[in-house]
DORO-590887 format. One record per residue (C-alpha): y, z, x; residue number from 1. Coordinates in Angstrom, 2 decimals. Last residue first. Example, Ala and Ser with C-alpha at 12.3 -4.5 7.8 and 13.67 -1.06 7.14 Angstrom:
2
[tortor [-1.06; 7.14; 13.67]; 2]
[tortor [-4.50; 7.80; 12.30]; 1]
END
This chain:
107
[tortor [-85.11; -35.55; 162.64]; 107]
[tortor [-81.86; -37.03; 164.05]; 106]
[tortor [-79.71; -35.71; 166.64]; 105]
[tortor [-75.90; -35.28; 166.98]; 104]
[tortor [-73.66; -33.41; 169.73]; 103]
[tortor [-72.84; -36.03; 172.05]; 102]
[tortor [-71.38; -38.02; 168.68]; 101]
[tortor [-68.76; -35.44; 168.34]; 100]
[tortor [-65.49; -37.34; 167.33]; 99]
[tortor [-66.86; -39.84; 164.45]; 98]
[tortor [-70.03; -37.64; 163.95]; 97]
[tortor [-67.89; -34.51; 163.21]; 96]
[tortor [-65.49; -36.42; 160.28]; 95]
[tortor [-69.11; -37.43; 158.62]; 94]
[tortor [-70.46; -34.39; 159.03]; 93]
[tortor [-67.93; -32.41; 157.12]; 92]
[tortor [-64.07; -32.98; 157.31]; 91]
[tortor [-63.52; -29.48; 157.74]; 90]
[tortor [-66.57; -27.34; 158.83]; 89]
[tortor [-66.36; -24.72; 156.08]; 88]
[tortor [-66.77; -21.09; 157.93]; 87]
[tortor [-68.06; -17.88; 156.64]; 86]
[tortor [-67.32; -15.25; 158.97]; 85]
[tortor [-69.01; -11.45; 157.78]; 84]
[tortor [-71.77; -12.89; 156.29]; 83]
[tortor [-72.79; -10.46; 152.82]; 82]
[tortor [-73.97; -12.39; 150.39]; 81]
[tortor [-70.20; -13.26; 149.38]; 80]
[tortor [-69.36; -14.92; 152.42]; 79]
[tortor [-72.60; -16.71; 151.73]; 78]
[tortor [-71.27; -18.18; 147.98]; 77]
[tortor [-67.54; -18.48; 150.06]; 76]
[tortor [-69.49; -20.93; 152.22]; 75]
[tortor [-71.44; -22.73; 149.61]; 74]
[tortor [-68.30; -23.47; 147.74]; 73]
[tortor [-66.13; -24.64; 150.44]; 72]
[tortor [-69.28; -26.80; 151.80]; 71]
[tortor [-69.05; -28.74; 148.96]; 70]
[tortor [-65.88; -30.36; 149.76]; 69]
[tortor [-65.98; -30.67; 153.93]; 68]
[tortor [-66.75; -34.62; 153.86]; 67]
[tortor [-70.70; -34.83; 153.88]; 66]
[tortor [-71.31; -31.08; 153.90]; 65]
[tortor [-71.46; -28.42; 157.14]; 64]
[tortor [-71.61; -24.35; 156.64]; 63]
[tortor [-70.86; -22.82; 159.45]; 62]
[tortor [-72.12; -19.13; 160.15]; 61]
[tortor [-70.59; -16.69; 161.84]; 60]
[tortor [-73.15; -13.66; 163.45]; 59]
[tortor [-73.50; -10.76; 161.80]; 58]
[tortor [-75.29; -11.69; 158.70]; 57]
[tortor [-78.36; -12.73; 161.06]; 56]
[tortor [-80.12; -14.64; 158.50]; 55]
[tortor [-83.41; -13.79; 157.83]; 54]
[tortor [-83.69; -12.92; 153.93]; 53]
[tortor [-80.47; -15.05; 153.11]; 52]
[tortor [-82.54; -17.87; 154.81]; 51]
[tortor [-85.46; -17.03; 153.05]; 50]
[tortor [-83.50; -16.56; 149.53]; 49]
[tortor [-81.83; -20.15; 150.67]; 48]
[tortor [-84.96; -22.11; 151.69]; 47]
[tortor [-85.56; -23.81; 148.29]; 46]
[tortor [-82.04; -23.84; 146.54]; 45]
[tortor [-80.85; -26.14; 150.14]; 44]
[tortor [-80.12; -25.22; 153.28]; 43]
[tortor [-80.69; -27.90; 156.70]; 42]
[tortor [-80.81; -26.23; 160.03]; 41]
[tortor [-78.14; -27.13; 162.47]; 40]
[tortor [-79.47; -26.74; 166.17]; 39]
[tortor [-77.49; -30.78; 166.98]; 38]
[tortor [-75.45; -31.51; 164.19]; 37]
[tortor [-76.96; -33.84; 161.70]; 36]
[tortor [-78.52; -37.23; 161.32]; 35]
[tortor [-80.52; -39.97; 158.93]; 34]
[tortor [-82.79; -36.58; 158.55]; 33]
[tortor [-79.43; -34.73; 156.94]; 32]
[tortor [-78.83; -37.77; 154.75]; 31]
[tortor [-82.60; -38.12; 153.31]; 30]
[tortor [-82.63; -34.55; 152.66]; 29]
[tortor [-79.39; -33.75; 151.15]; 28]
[tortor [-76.54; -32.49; 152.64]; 27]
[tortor [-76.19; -28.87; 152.45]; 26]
[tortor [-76.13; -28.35; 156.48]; 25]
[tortor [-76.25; -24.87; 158.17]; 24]
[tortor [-74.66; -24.06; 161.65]; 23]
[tortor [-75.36; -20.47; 162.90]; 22]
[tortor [-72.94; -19.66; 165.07]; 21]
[tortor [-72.30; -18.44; 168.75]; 20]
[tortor [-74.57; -21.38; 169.77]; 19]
[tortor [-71.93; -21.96; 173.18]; 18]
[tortor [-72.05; -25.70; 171.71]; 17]
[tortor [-71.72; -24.93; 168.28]; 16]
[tortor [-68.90; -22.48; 168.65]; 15]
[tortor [-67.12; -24.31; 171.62]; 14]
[tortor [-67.47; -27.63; 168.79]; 13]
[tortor [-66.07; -26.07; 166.17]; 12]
[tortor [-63.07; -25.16; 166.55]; 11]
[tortor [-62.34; -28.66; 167.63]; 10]
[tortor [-63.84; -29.59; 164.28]; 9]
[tortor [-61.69; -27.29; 162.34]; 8]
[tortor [-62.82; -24.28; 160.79]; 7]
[tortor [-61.98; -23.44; 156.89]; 6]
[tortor [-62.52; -19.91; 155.72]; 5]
[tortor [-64.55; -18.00; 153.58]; 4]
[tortor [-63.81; -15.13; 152.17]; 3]
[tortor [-65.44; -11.65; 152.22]; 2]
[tortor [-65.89; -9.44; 148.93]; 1]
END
């Protein structure tokens, strides 16, 4: 089975920005439409068999919480579906929006 492993915000970023990852976000609904990383598409129990379904498994994927906790768990769960790089963003949204405000949107 693949592990996951932790990424860095200034890891990150050249990921995110060149979109050479898929960026997911676990936050709730309220928090992730308050604001999120710019392309990241929120994942939750009621997209996740469509997401699993569709995802590119090839291609990293970072998985984004509040603080970089939960994320650990969701990102070893998809490391274990099959991804071959699982990344937890480190720090979570919160630590991203502090540094990376350029590359935040709401909606």
């Amino acid at each position: 089975m693949n592990q996951f492993r932790h990424l860095s915000i200034s890891d990150a970023r050249p990921m995110i920005e060149g979109k050479q990852a898929v960026v997911v976000d676990i936050r709730d609904a309220m928090s992730y439409a308050a604001g999120h990383i710019t392309g990241a598409q929120p994942l939750h129990n009621d997209n996740l068999n469509d997401f699993l379904a569709q995802a590119d498994k090839t291609k990293p994927v970072i998985v984004c919480c509040y603080h970089g906790n939960s994320s650990q768990g969701a990102a070893q769960y998809l490391a274990g579906q099959g991804f071959n790089e699982a990344y937890s963003l480190d720090g979570g949204y919160e630590m991203w929006k502090l540094s990376h405000s350029d590359l935040c949107e709401k909606g």
